[in-house]
Residue, then its C-alpha position, 0 to 999 in steps of 0.5 A: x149803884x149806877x157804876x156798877x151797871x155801868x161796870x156790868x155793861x162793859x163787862x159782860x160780852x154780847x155772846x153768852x157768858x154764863x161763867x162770866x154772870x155767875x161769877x159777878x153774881x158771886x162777887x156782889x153777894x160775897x161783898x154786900x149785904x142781902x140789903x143790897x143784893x136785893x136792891x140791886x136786884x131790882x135795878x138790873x132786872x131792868x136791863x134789856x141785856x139778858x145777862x145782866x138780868x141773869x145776875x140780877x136772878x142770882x142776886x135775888x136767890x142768894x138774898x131769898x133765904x133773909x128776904x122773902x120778897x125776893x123769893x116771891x119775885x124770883x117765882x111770881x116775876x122772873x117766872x113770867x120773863x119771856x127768855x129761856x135762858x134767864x128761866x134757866x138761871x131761875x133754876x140755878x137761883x132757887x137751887x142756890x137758895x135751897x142749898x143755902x137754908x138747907x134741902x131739908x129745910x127747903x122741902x115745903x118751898x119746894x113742894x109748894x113750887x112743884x104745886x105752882x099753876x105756872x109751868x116755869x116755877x115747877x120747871x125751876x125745881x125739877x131742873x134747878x135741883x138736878x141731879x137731885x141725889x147729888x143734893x144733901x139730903x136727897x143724897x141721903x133720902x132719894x126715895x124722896x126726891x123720887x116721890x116728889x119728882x114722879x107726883x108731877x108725872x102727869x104735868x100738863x107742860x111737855x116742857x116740865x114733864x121731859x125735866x121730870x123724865x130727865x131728873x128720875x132717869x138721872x137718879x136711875x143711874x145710882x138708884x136704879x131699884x128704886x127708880x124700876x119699883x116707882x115706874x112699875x106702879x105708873x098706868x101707861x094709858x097717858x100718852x103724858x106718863x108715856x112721855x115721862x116713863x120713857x125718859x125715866x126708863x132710859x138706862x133701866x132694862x126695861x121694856x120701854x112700852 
């Protein structure tokens, strides 16, 4: 296993190279076991090189649908890493593993990470499952991911909210009716509602209050 760290470091460039890790991330789990995966996951988290920490991210979600500790590290651990970028990536592993088990299926981890009392889990789900009706069965269900997305209207994180804002607004661009009905309903006294309403508003002719 220490080849392969070797091997990641050589390869992996000091500039950002998002293309690059995912593809190594690919790699490793399309040619080992979740076992493995999820051993390796642990050992590159341990690099002080971001990237290979990203793969390392990747590694956990791909593992996360047979191996529930490594979904319980991506939300109780990789939640906690100071970098934005590898927050970025949590997103792209817990869409992976919903994808993998199915969105339907995933529907109560999803709920049970929007309802996290940390402001990265949540954001990993509103930004990760983006663009949501692109996604199989919300593609089918939007009013689902609707309702999901506009129960954190209020959330206390400026940073969540704007994701929340963003996702509702991209539903709005097949599904405006149902986007307008949703914010319709939305008191407007919040300055935290206001926030997310104008975001969500954005190509809904609508008066932006």
């Amino acid at each position: 296993m220490s080849e392969y760290i070797q091997y990641l470091s050589e390869l992996i460039p000091e500039k950002d190279s998002l293309k690059l890790v995912k593809n190594e991330a690919a790699k490793f789990y399309k040619t080992h076991s979740l076992d493995e995966c999820f051993y390796m996951g642990h050992e590159l988290y341990k690099s002080d090189n971001f990237q290979i920490q990203e793969v390392s991210v990747f590694l956990f979600g791909y593992a996360a649908h047979e191996n529930a500790d490594a979904l319980s590290f991506l939300k109780n651990t990789v939640s906690q890493n100071d970098s934005w970028k590898v927050q970025e990536i949590l997103a792209m592993a817990f869409d992976n593993h919903c994808n993998i088990i199915g969105y339907e299926t995933a529907l109560p981890t999803i709920q049970e990470w929007l309802d996290s009392d940390c402001a990265n889990v949540r954001r990993a789900v509103s930004e990760g499952l983006r663009i949501w009706t692109s996604r199989p069965y919300f593609k089918d269900n939007p009013q689902a991911a609707i309702e999901l997305l506009a129960a954190h209207k209020s959330d206390e994180s400026a940073y969540v909210r704007k994701s929340i804002g963003n996702a509702i607004r991209d539903i709005s661009k097949k599904h405006n009716k149902l986007v307008f009905a949703e914010l319709s309903t939305w008191d407007l006294s919040s300055k935290e509602i206001r926030q997310v309403y104008k975001l969500a508003s954005k190509f809904l002719d609508i008066d932006k209050k």
